[in-house]
Backbone of each chain as ProteinMPNN parsed JSONL, in Angstrom:
{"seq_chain_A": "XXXXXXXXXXXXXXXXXXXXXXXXXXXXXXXXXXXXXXXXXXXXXXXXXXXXXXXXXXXXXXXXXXXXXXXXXXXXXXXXXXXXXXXXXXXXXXXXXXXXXXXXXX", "coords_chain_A": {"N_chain_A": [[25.339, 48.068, 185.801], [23.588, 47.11, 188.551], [25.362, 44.69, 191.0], [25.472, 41.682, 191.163], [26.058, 40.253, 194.002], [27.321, 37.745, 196.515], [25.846, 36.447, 199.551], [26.689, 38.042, 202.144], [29.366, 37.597, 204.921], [31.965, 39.469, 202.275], [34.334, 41.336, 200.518], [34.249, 44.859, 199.876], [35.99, 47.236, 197.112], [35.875, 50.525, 197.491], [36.506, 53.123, 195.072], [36.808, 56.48, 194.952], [37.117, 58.807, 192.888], [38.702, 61.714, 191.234], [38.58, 63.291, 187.984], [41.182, 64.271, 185.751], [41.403, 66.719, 183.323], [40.389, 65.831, 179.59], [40.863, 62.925, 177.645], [43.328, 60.986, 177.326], [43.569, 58.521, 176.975], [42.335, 57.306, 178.884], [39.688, 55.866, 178.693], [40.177, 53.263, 177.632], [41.676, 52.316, 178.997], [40.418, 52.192, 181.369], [38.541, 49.725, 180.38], [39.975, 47.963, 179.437], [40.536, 47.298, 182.382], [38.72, 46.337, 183.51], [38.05, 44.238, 182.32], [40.529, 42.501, 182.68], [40.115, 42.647, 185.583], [37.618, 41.04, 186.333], [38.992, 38.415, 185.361], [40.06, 37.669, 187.539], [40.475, 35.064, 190.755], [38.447, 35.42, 192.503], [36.911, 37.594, 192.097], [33.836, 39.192, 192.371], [32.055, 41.384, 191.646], [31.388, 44.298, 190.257], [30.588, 48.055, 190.085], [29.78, 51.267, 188.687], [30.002, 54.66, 188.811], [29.378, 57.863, 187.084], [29.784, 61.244, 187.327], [30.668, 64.533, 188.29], [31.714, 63.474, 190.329], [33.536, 60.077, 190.132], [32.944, 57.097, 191.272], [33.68, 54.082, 191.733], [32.806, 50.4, 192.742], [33.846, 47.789, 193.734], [33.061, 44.127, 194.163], [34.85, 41.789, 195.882], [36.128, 38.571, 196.671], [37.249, 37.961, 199.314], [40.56, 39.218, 201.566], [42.662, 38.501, 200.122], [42.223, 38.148, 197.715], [41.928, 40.618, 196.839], [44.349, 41.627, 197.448], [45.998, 39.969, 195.847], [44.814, 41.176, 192.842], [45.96, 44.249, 193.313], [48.204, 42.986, 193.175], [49.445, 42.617, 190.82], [50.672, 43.085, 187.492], [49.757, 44.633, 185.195], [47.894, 45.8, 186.485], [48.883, 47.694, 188.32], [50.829, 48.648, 187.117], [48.921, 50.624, 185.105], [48.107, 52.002, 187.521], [50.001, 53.713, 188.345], [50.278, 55.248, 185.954], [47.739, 56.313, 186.42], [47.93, 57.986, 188.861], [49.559, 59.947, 187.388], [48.8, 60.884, 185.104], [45.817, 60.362, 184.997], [44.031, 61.334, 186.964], [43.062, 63.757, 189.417], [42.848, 63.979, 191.856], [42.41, 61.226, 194.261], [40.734, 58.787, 196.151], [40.888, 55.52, 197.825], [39.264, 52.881, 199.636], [39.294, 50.007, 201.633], [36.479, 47.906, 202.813], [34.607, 45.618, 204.503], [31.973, 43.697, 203.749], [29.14, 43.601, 205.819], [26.505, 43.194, 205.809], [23.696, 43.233, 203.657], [21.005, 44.27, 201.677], [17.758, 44.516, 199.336], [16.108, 45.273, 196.693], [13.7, 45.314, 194.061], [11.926, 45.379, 191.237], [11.056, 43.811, 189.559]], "CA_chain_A": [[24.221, 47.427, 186.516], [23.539, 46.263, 190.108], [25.976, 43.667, 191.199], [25.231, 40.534, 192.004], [27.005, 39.294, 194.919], [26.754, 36.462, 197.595], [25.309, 36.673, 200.32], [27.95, 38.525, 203.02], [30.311, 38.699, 204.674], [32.457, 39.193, 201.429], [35.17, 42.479, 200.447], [34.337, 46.175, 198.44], [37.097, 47.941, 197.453], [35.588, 51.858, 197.077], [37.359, 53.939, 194.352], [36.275, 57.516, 194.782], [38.147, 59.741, 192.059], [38.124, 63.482, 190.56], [39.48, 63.152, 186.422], [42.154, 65.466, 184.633], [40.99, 67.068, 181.953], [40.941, 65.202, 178.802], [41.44, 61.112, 178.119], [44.395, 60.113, 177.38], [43.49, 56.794, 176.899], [41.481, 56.557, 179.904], [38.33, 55.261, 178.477], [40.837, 52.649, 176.913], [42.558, 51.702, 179.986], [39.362, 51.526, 182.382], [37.517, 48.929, 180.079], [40.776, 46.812, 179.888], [41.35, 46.765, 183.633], [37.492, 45.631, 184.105], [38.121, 42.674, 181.777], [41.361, 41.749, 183.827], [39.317, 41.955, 186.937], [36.256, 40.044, 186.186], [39.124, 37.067, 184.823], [40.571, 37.594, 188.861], [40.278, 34.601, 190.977], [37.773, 36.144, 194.284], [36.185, 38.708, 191.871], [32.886, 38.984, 192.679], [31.457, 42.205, 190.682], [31.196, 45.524, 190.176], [29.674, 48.796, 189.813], [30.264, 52.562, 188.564], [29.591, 55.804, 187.94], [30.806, 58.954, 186.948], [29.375, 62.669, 186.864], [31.368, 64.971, 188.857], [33.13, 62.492, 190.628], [33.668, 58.621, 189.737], [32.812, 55.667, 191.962], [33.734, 52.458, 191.146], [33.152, 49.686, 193.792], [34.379, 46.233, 192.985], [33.497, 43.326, 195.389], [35.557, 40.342, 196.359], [35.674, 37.474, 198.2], [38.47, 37.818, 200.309], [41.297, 40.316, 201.246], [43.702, 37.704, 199.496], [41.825, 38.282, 195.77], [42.345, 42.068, 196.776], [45.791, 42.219, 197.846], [46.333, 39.846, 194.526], [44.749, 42.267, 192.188], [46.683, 44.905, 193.422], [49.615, 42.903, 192.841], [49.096, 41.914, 189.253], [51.496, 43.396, 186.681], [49.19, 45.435, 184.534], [46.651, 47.072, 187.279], [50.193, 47.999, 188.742], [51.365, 50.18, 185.587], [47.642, 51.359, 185.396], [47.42, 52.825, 189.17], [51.389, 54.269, 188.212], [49.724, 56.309, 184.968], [46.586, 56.829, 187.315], [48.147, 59.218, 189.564], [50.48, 60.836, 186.765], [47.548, 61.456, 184.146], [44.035, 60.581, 184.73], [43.191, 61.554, 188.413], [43.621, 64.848, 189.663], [42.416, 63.242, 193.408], [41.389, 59.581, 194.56], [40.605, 57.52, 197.273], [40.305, 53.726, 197.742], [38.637, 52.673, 201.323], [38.543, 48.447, 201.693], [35.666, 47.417, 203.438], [34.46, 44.517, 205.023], [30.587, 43.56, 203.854], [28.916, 42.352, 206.662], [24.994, 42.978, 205.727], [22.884, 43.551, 202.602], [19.477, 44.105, 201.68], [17.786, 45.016, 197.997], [14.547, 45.653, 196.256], [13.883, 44.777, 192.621], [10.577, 45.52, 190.65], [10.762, 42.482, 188.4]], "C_chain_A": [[24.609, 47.144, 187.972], [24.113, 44.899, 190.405], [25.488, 42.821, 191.706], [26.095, 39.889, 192.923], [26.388, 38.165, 196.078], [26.481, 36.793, 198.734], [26.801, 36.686, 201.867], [28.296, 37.238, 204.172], [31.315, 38.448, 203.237], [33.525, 40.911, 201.702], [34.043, 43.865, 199.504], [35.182, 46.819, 198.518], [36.285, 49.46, 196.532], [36.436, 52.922, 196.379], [36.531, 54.996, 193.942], [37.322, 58.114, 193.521], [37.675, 60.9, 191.058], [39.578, 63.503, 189.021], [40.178, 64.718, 186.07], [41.446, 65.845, 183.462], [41.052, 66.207, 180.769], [40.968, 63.456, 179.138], [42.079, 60.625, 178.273], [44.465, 59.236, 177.904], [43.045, 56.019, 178.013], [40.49, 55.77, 179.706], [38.877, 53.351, 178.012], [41.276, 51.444, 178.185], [41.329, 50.933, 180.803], [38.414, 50.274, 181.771], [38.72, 47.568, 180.045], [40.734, 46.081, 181.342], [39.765, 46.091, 183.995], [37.496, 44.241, 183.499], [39.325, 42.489, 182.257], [40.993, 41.836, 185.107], [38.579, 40.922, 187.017], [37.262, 38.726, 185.867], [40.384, 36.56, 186.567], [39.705, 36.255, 189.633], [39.995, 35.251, 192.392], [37.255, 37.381, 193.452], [34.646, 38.29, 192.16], [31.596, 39.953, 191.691], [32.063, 43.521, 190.66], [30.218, 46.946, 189.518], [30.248, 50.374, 189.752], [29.568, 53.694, 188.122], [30.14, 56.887, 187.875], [29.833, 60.252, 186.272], [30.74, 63.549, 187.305], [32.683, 64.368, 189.575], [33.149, 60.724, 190.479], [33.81, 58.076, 191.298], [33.063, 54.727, 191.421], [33.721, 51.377, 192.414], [33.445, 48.137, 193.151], [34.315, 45.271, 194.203], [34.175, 42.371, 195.194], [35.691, 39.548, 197.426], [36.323, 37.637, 199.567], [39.666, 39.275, 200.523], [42.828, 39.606, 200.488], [43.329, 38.18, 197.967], [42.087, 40.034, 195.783], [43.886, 42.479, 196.506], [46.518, 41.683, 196.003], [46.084, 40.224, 192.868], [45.335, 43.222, 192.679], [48.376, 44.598, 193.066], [49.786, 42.984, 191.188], [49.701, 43.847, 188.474], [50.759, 44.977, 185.993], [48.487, 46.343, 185.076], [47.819, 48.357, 187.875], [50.395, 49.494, 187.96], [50.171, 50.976, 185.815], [47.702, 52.461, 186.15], [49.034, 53.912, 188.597], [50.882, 55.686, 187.167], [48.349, 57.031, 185.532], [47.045, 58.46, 187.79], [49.384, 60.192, 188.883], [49.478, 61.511, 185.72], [46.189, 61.739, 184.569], [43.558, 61.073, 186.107], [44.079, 62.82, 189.182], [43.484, 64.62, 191.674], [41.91, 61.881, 193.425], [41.675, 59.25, 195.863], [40.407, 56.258, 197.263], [40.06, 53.327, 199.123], [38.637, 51.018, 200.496], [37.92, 48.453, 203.086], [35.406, 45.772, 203.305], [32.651, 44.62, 204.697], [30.042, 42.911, 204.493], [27.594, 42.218, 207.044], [24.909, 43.571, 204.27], [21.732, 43.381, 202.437], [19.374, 44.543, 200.188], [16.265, 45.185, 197.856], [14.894, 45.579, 194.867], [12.62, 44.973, 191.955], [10.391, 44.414, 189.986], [10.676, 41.192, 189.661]], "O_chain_A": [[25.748, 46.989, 188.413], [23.421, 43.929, 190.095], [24.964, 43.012, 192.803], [26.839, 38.982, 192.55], [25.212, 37.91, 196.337], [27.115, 37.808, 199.019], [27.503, 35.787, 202.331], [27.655, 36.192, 204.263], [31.514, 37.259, 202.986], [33.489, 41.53, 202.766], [33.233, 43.589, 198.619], [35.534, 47.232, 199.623], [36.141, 49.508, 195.311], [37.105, 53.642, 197.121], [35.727, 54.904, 193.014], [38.427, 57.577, 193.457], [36.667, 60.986, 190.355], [40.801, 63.644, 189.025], [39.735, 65.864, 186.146], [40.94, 65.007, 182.715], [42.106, 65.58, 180.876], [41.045, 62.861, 180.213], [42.063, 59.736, 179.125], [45.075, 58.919, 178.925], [43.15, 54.815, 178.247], [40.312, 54.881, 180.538], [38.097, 52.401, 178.078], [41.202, 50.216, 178.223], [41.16, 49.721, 180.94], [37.572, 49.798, 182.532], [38.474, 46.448, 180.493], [40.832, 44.876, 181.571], [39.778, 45.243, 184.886], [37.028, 43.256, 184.069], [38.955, 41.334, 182.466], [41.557, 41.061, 185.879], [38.847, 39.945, 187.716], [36.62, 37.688, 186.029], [41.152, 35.606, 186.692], [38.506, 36.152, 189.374], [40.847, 35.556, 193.226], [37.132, 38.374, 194.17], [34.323, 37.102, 192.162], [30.578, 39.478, 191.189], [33.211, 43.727, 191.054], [29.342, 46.834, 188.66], [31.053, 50.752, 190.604], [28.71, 53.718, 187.239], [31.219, 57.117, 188.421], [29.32, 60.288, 185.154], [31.803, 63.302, 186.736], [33.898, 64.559, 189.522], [32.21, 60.33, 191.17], [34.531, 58.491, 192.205], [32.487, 54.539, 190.35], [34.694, 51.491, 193.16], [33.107, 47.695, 192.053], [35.13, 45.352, 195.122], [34.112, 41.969, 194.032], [35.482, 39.697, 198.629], [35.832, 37.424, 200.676], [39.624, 40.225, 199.742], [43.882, 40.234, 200.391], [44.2, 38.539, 197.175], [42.417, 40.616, 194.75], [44.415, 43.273, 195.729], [47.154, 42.382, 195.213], [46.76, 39.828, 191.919], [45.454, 43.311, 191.457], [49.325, 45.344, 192.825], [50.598, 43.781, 190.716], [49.404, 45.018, 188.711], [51.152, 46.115, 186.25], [48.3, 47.457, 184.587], [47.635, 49.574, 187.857], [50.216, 50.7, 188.13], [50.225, 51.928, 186.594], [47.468, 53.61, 185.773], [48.745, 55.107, 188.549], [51.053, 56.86, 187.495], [47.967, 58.132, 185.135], [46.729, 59.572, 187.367], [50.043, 60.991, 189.547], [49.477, 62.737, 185.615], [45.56, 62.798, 184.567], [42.331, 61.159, 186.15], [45.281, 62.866, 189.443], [44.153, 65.245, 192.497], [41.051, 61.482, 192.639], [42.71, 59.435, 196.503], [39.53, 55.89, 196.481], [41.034, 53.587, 199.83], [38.236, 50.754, 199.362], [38.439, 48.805, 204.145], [35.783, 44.969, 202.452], [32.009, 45.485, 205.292], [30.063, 41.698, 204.282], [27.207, 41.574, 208.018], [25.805, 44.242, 203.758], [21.199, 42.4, 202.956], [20.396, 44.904, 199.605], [15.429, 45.217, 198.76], [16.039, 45.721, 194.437], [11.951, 44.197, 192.638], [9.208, 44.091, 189.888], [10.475, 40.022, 189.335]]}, "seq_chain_B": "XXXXXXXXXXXXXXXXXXXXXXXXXXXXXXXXXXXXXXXXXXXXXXXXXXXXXXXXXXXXXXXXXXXXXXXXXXXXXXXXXXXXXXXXXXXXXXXXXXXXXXXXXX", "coords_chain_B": {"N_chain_B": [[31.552, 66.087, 195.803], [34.724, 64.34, 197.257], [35.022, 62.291, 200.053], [36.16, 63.301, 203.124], [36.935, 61.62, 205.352], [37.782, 60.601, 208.939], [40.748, 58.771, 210.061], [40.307, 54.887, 209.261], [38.656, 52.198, 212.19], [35.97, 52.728, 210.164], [32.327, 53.133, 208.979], [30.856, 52.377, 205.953], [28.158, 52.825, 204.064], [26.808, 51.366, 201.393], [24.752, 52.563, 198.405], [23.176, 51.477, 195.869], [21.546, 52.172, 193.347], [19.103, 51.776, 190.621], [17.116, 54.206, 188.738], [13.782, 54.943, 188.054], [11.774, 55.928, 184.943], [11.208, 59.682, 184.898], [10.579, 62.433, 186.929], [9.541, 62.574, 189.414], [9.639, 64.471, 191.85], [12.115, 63.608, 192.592], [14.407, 64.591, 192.848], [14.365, 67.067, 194.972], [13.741, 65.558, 196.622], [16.265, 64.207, 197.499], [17.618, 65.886, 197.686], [17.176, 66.884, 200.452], [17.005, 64.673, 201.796], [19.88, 64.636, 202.01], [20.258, 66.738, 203.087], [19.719, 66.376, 205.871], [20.85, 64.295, 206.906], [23.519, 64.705, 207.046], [23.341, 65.974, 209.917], [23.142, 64.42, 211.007], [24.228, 62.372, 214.108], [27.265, 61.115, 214.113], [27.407, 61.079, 211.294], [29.753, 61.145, 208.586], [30.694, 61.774, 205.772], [29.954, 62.128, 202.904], [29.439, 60.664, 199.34], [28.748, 60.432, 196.042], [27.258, 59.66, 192.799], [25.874, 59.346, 189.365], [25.359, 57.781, 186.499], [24.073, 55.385, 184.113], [23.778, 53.923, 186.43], [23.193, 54.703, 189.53], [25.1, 56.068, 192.512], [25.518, 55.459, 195.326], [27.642, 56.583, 198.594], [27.83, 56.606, 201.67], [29.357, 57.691, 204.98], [29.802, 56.846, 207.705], [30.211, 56.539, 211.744], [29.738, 54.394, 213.246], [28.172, 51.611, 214.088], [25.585, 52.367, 215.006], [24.804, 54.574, 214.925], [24.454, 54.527, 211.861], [21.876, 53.121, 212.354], [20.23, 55.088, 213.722], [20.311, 56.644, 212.017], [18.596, 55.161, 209.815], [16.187, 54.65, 211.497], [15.244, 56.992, 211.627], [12.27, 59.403, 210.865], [11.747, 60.839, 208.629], [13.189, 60.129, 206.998], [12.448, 57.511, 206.617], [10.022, 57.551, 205.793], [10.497, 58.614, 202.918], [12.177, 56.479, 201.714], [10.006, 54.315, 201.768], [8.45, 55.974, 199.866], [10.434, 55.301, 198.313], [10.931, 52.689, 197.177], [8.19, 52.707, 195.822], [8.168, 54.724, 193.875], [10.964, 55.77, 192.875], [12.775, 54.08, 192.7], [13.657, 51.309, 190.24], [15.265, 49.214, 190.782], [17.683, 48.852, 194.13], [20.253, 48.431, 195.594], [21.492, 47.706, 199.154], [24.374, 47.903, 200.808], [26.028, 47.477, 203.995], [29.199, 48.357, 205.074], [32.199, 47.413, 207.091], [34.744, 50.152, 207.363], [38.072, 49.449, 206.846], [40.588, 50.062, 205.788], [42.27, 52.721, 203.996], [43.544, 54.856, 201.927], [44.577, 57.358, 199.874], [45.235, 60.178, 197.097], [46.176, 63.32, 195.873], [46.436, 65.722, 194.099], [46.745, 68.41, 194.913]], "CA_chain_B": [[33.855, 65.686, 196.079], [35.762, 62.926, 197.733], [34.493, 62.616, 201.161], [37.558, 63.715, 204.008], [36.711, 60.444, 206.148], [38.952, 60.308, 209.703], [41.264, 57.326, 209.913], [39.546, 53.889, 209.481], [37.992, 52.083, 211.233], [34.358, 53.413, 210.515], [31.749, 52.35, 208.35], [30.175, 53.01, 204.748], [26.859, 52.308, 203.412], [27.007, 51.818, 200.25], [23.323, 52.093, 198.28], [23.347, 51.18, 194.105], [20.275, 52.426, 192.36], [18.345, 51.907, 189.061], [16.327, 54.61, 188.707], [12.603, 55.041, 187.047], [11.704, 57.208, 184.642], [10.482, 60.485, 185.422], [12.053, 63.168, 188.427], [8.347, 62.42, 190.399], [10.367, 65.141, 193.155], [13.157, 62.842, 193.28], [15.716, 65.935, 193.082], [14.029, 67.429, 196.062], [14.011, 64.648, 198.267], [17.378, 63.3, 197.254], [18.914, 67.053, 198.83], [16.505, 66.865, 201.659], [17.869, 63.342, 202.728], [21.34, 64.515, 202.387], [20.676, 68.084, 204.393], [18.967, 65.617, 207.112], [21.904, 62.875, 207.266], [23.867, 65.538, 207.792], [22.958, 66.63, 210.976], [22.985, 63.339, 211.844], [25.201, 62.172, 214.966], [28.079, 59.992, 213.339], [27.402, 61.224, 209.568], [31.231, 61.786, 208.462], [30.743, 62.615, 204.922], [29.059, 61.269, 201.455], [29.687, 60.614, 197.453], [27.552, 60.138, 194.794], [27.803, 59.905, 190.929], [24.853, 59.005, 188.611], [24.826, 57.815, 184.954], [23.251, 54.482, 184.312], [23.44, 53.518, 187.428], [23.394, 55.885, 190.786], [25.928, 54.733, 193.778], [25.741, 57.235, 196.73], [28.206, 56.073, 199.147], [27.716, 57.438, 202.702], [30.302, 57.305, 205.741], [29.48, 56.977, 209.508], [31.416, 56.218, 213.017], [29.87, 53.313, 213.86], [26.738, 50.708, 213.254], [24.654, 52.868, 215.853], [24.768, 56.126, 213.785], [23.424, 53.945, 210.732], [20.718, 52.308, 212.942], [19.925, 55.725, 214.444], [19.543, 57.03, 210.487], [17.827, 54.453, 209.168], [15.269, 54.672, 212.485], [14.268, 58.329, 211.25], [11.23, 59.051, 210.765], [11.355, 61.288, 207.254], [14.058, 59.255, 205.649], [11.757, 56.202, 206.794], [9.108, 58.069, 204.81], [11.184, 58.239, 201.982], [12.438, 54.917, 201.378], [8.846, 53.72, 201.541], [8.188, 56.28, 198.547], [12.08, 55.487, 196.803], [10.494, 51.404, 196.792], [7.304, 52.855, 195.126], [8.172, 55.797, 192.55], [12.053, 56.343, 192.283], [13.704, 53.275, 192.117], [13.935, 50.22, 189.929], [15.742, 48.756, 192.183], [18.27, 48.819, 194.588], [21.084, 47.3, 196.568], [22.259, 48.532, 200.134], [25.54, 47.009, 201.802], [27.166, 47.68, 204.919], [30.672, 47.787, 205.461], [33.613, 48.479, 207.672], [36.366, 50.421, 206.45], [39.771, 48.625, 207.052], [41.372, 50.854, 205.713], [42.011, 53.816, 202.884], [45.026, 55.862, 200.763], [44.635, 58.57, 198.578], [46.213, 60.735, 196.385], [45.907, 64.719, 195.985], [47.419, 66.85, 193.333], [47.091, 69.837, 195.579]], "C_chain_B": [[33.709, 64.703, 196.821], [35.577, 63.673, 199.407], [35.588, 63.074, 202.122], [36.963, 62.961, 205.128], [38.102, 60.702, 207.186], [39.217, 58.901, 209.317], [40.495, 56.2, 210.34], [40.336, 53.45, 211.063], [36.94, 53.185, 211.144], [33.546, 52.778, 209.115], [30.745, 53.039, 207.111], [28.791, 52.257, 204.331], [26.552, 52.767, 201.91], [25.617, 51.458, 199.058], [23.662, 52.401, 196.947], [21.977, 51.282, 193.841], [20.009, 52.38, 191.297], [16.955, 53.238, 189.182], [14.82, 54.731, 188.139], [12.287, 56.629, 186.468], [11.271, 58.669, 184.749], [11.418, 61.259, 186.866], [10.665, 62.851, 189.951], [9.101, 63.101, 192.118], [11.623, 64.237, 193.745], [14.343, 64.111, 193.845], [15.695, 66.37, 194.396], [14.118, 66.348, 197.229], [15.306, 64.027, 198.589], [18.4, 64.887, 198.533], [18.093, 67.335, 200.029], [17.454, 66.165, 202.431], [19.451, 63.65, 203.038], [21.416, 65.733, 203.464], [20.442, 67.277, 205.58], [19.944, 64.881, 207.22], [22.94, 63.981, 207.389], [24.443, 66.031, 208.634], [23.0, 65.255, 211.726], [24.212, 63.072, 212.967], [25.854, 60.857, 214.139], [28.017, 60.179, 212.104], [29.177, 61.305, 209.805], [31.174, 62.224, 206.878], [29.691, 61.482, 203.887], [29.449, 61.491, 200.417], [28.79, 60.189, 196.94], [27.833, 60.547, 193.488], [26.54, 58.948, 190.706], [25.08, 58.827, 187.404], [24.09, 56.483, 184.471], [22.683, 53.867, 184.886], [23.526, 54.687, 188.53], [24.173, 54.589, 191.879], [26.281, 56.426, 194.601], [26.733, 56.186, 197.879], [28.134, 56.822, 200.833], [28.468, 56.752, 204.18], [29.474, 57.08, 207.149], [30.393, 56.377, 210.684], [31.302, 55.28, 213.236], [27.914, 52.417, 213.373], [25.673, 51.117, 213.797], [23.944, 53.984, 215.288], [23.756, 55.594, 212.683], [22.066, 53.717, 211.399], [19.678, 53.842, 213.12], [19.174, 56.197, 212.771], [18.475, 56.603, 209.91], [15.847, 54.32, 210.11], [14.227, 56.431, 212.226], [13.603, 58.576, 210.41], [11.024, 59.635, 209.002], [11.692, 60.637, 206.288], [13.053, 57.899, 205.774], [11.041, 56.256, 205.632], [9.735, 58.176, 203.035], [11.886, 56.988, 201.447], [11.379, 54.435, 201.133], [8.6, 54.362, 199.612], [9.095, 55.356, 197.35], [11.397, 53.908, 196.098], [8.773, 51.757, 195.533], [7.632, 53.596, 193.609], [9.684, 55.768, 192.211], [12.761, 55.421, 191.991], [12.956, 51.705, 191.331], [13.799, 48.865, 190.814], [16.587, 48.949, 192.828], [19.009, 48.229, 195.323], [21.702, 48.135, 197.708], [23.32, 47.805, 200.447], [26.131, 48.232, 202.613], [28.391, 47.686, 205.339], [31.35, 48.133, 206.319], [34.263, 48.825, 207.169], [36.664, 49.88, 207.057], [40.478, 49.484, 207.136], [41.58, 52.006, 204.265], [42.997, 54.044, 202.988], [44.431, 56.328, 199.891], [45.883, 59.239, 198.37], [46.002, 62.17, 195.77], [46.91, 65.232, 195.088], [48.124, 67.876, 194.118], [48.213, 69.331, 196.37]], "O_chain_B": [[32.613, 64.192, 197.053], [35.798, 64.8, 199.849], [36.371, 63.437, 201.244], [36.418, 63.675, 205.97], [39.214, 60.936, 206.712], [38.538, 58.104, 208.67], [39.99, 56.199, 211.462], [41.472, 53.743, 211.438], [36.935, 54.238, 211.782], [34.129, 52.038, 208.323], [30.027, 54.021, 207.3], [28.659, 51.034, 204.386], [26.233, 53.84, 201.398], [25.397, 50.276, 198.794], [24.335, 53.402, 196.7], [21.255, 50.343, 194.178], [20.77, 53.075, 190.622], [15.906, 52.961, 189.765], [15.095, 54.211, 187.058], [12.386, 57.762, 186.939], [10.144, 58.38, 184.348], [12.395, 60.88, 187.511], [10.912, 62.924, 191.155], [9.109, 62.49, 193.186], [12.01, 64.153, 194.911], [14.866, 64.333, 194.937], [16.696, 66.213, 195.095], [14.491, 66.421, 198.4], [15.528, 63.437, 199.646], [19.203, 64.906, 199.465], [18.552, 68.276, 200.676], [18.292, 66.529, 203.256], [20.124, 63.153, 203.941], [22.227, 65.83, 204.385], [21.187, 67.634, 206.493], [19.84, 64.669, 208.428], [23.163, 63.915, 208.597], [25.586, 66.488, 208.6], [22.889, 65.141, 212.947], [25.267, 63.629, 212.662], [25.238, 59.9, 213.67], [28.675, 59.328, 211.504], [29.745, 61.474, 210.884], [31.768, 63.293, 206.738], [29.011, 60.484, 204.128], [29.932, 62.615, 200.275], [27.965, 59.481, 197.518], [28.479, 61.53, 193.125], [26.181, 58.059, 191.478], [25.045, 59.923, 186.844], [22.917, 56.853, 184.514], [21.628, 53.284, 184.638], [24.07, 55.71, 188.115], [24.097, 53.375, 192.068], [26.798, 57.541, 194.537], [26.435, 54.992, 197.909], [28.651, 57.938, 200.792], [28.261, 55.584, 204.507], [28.271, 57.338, 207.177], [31.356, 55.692, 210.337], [32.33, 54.668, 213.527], [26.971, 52.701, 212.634], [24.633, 50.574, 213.427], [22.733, 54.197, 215.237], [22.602, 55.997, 212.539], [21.103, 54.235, 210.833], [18.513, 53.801, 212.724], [17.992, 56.129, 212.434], [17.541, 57.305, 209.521], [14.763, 54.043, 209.595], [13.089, 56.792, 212.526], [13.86, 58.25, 209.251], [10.307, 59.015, 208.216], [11.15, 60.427, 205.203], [13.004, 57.247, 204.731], [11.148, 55.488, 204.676], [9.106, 57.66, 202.111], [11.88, 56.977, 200.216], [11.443, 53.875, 200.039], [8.576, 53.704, 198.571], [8.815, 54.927, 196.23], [11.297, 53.777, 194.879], [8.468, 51.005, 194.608], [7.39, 53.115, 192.502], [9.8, 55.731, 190.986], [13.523, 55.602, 191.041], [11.959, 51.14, 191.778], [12.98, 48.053, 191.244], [17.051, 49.846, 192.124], [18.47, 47.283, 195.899], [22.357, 49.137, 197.424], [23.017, 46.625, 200.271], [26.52, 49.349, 202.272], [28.646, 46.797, 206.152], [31.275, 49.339, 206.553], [34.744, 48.113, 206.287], [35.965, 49.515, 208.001], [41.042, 49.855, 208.165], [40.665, 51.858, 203.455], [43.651, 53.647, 203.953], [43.735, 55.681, 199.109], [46.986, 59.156, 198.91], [45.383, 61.955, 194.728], [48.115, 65.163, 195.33], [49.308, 68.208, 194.161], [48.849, 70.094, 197.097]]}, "name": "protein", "num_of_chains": 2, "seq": "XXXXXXXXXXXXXXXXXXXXXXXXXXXXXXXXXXXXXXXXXXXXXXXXXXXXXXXXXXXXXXXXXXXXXXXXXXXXXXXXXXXXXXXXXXXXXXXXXXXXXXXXXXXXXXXXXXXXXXXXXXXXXXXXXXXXXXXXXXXXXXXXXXXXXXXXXXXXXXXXXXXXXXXXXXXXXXXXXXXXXXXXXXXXXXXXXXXXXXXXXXXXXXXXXXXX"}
């Protein structure tokens, strides 16, 4: 779904990426690391998708809740088996959100 | 694919869609807008992935480029429709990159 976030300026950290063949235990891994984000202190949300190539954007408050998810033990190992198994290419861009707008039918 | 962005900064616009049911020429206008952005002065590249949600991610040089996009006249025309027939809803944000790292098999 469409993230709810606060009203800017706040962080997104953009995770473009092109998958390896096969799971190996990706589907496994990526639903863990979203429930140790969401229990991150400065998470804010997120959002994904995935045909050809996977997006995932994840906002946060700060570049402190960033830098300290990146530190954190387990995302660590993760990103380590990332670029040995599941991702044949990626990118991660941090941005700075410093407008938003939306539209909503309901 | 994974856009080939020069070194930050520069700036992404990043637009999250719910779609409605039905293609009511969405297909067609969706590769219109992207042959037309483009051509645009300051485009630098674009991503996109669709499955429950859609998240097109689109690059540019600077907040003038966006302005200049968002000021034209077909895509204008389109957005008016996307609020009527194609979307749900949607969320736009602005950002600066900071900064980016990737990671390439090749």
């Amino acid at each position: 779904m469409i993230a709810e976030t606060p009203t800017p300026p706040y962080y997104a950290v953009i995770f473009t990426s092109v998958r390896t063949e096969g799971d190996h235990s990706y589907a496994q891994m990526a639903e863990r690391m979203l429930e140790l984000a969401r229990q991150q202190d400065g998470f804010l949300g997120v959002e994904s998708a995935r045909n050809e190539i996977g997006i995932t954007v994840s906002y946060w408050r700060d570049l402190e809740s960033i830098h300290q998810w990146r530190e954190h033990a387990e995302h660590s190992l993760a990103r380590d088996k990332g670029r040995k198994e599941w991702y044949k290419s990626f990118k991660t861009r941090v941005a700075k959100v410093e407008r938003d707008y939306g539209f909503d039918v309901e």
